[in-house]
C-alpha positions as CSV (number, residue, x, y, z in Angstrom):
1,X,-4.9,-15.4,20.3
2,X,-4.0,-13.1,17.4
3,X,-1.8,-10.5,17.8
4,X,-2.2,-7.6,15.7
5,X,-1.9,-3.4,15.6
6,X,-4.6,-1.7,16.5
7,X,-5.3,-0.6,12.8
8,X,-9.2,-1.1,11.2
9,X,-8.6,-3.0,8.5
10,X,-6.2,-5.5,10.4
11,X,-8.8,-5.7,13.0
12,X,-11.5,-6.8,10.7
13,X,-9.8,-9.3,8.9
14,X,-8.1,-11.0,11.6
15,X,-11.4,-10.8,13.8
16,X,-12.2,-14.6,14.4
17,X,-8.6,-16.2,13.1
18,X,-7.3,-18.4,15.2
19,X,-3.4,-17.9,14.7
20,X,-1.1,-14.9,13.6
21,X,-0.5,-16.9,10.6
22,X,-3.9,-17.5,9.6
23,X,-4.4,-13.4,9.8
24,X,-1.5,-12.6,7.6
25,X,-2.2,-14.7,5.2
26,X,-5.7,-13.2,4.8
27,X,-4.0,-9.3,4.9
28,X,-1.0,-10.7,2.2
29,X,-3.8,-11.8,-0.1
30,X,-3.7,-10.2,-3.7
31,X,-6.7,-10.7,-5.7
32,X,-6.4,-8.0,-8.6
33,X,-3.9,-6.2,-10.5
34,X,-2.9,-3.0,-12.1
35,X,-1.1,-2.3,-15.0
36,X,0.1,0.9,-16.2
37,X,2.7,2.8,-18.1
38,X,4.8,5.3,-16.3
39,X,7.6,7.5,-17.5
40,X,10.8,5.7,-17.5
41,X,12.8,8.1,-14.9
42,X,9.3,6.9,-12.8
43,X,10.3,3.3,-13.0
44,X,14.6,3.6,-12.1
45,X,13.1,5.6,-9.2
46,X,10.8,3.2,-7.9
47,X,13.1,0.5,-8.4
48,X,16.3,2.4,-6.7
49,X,13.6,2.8,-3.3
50,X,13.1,-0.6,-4.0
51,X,16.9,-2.0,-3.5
52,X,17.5,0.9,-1.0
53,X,14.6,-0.9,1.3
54,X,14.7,-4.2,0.9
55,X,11.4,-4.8,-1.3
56,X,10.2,-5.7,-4.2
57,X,9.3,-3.0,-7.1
58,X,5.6,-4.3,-6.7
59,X,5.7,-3.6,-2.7
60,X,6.9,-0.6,-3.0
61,X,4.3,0.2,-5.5
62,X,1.9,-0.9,-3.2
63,X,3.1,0.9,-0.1
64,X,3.1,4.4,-2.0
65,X,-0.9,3.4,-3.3
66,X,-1.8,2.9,-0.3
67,X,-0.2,6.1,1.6
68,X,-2.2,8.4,-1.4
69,X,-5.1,6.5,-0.7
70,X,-5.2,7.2,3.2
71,X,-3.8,11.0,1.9
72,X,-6.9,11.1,-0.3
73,X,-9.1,9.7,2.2
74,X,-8.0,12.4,4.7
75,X,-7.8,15.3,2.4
76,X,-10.1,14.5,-0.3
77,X,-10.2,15.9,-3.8
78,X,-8.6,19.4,-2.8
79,X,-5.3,17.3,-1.9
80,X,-5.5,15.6,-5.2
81,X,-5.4,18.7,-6.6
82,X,-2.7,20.8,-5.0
83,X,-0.5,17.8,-5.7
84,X,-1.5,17.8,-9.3
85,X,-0.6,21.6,-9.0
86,X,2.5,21.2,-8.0
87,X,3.3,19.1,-10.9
């Protein structure tokens, strides 16, 4: 039986896996990349969450794509632009 969060995306990958194992390897999957410059104070930023947590530069990376993503998903383009606003 797999064990997972109630979350959508989890649920739809892990549907039909036969171990916990099996499922997070399917979730850990990375199939693409990014690359991008960034302003330098950017980078020691990410990288000092990155030893204050534990993770990687790339995880963390990751983890703050994915939180605008949902943010964008929820708010749309207005939030886009009262962030870029604020800027």
């Amino acid at each position: 039986m797999v064990v997972y969060a109630i979350h959508p995306v989890k649920r739809r990958v892990c549907e039909g896996q036969r171990s916990t194992v099996e499922c997070l390897r399917k979730l850990m999957i990375k199939n693409d990349q990014i690359g991008l410059r960034v302003p330098a104070e950017l980078k020691r930023a990410l990288i000092q969450i990155a030893k204050k947590e534990g993770r990687s530069l790339a995880q963390v990376c990751e983890i703050l794509l994915r939180h605008g993503v949902r943010l964008y998903d929820e708010e749309g383009q207005k939030g886009l632009q009262r962030f870029i606003s604020r800027q």
